[in-house]
C-alpha positions in Angstrom: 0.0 0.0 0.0 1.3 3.3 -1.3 1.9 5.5 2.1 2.9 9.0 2.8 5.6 10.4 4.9 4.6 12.9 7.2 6.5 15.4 5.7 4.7 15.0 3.0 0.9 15.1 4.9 1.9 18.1 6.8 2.7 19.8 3.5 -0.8 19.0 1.9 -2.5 19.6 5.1 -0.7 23.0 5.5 -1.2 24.0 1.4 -5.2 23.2 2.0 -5.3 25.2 5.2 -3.5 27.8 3.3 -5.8 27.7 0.4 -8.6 28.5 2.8 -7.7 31.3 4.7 -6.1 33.0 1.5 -9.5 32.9 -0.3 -11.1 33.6 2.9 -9.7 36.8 3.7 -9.5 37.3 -0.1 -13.3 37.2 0.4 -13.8 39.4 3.3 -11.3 42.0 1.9 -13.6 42.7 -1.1 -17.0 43.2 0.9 -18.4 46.5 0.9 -17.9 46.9 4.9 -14.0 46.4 4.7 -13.4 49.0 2.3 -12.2 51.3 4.8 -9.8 49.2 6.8 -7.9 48.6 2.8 -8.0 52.0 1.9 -5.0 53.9 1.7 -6.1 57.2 3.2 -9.2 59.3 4.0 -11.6 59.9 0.9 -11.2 63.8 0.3 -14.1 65.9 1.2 -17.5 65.3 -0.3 -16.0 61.8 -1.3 -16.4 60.7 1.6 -19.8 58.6 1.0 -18.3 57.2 -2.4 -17.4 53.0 -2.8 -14.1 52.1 -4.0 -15.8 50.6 -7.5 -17.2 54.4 -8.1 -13.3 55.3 -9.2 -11.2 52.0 -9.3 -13.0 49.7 -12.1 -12.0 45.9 -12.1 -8.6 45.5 -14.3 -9.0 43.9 -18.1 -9.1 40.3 -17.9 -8.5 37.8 -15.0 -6.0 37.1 -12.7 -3.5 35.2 -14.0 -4.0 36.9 -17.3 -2.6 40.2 -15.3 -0.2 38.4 -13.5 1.4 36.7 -16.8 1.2 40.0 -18.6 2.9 41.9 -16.1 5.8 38.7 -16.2 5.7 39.3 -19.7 6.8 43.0 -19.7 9.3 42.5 -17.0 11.2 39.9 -19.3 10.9 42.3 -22.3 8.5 40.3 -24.2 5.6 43.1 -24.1 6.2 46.6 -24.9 3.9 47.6 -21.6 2.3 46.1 -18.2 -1.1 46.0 -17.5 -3.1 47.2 -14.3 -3.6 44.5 -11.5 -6.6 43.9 -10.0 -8.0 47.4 -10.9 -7.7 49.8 -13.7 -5.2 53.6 -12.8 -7.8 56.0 -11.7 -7.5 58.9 -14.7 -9.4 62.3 -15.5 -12.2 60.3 -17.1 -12.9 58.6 -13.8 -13.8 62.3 -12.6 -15.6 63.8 -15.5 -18.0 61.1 -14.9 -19.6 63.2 -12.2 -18.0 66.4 -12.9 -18.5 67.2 -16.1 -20.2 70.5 -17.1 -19.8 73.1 -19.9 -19.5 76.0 -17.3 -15.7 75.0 -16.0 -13.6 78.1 -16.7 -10.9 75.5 -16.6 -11.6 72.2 -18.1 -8.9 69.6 -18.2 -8.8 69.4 -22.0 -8.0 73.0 -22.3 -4.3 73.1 -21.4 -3.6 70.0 -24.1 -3.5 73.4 -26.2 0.2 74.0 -27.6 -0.2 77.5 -25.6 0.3 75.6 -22.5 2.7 73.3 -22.9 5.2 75.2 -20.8 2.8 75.7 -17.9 1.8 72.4 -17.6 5.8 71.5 -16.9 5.1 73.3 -13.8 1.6 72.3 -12.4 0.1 69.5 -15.3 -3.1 70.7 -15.4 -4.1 68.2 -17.7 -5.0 65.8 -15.1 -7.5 66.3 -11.8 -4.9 64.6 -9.2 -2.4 67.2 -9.7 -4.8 69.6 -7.5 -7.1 66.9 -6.0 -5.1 64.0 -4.6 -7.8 61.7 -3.2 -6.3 59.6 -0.2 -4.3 62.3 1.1 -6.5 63.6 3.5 -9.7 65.4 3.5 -9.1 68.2 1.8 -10.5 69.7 -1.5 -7.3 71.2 -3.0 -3.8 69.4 -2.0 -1.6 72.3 -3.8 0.3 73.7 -1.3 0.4 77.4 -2.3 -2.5 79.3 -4.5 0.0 80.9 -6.6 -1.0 79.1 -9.3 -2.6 81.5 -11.3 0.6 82.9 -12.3 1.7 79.9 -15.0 -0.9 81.0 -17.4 -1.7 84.9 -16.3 1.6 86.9 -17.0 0.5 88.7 -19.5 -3.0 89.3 -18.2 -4.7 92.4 -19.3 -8.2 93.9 -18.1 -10.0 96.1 -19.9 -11.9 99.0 -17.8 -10.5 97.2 -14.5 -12.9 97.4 -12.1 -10.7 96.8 -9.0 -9.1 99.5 -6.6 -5.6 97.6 -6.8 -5.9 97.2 -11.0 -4.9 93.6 -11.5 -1.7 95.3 -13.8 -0.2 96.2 -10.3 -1.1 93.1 -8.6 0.7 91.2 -11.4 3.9 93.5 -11.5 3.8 92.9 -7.2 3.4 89.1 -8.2 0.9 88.8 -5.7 -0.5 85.7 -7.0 -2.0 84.6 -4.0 -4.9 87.3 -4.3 -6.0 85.5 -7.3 -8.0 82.9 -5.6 -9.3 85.2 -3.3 -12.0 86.9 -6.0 -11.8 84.0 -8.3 -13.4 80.7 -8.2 -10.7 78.3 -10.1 -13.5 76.4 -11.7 -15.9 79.6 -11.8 -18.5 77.1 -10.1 -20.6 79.8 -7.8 -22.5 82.6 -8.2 -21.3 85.4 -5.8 -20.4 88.9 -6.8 -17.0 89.4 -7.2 -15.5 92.5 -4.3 -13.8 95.7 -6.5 -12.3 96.7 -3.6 -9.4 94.3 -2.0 -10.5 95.1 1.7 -13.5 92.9 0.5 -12.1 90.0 -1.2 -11.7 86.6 0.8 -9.3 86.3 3.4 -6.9 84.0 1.7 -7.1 81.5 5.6 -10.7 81.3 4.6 -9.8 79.9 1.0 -7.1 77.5 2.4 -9.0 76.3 5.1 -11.8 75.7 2.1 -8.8 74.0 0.4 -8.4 71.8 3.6 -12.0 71.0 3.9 -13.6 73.6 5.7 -16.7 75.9 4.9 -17.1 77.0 1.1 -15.7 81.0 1.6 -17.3 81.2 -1.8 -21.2 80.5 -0.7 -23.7 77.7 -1.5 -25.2 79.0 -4.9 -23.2 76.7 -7.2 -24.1 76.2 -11.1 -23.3 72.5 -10.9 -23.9 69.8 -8.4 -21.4 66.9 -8.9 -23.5 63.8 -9.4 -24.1 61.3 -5.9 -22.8 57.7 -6.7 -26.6 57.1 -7.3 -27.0 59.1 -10.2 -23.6 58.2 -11.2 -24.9 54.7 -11.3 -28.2 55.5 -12.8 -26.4 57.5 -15.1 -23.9 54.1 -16.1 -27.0 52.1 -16.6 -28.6 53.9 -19.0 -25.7 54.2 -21.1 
């Protein structure tokens, strides 16, 4: 009678036990209530009700067809790897609920030759640069708001209507003050101040860029869609 060293039954015995708890916690990791002991960082703010799926779809293709791929370009036998396990989040994943034709900024505007050179700077081209989700729970994660000054050199305004023109603001490089009239993605209806002593205080807007209280009021022209309506929105198409 064919026998088996114990060696050998502890190995089999260990490799099934193995098995098990690797698909079990496999299992529990991708249920809906365990999402936020995997995630990498707080959502930012007003993500904060989202599910993972909502930005990070399932990768193309199973498993092993990921793993062999990525084998494949790390012996040179495939020009490029693939995602594993789910697809790069990218600027599509937002415009899915942030689209809307009123963005004084839209992401497909500085592809334009005419940026090229800013976008070495801050890449524009992309949401993440501004918005890093998983950071912490703020809106914006630039660090300055000098921003304004990669693309606004040159600015000129006709019949200025502010007590500091903005010619003098721009020769003073005070690029800060910028944000402090201007909403980036011109997404509220306010009035905008002509006098500086009644523009935002820029700790307003940073705290806003942190999380805090929109310094820019309620009244906005566009409501981002809820994961709902995103979803409703999916199905229909």
């Amino acid at each position: 009678m064919f026998k088996i060293s114990p060696l050998r039954k502890r190995q089999v015995i260990g490799g099934i036990i193995g098995l098990i708890l690797g698909s079990s916690l496999f299992y529990i990791l991708t249920l809906d209530s365990t999402e936020k002991y995997i995630s990498i960082g707080p959502m930012n703010t007003g993500h904060q009700d989202l599910s993972c799926f909502a930005c990070h779809a399932d990768a193309k293709g199973n498993l092993m067809q990921q793993i062999q791929s990525n084998i494949s370009h790390a012996f040179g036998n495939r020009s490029e790897g693939v995602d594993f396990g789910t697809q790069d989040v990218t600027v599509d994943n937002c415009l899915e609920c942030h689209d809307r034709a009123n963005d004084r900024h839209p992401t497909y505007r500085f592809s334009e030759p005419r940026f090229k050179d800013a976008i070495k700077v801050i890449n524009t081209t992309t949401c993440i640069t501004c918005h890093t989700e998983h950071h912490d729970k703020e809106r914006v994660s630039l660090k300055t708001a000098d921003y304004c000054m990669n693309c606004h050199q040159e600015l000129v305004v006709e019949n200025d209507p502010l007590d500091v023109s903005h010619e003098d603001l721009i020769s003073q490089k005070q690029w800060n003050t910028c944000i402090q009239c201007h909403d980036f993605h011109g997404n509220h209806r306010y009035e905008v101040p002509e006098k500086m002593k009644d523009t935002i205080p820029l700790l307003d807007v940073q705290k806003y860029f942190e999380g805090g209280l929109d310094p820019y009021g309620t009244d906005k022209k566009y409501i981002a869609l809820s994961q709902e309506e995103w979803l409703k929105k999916l199905n229909k198409n």
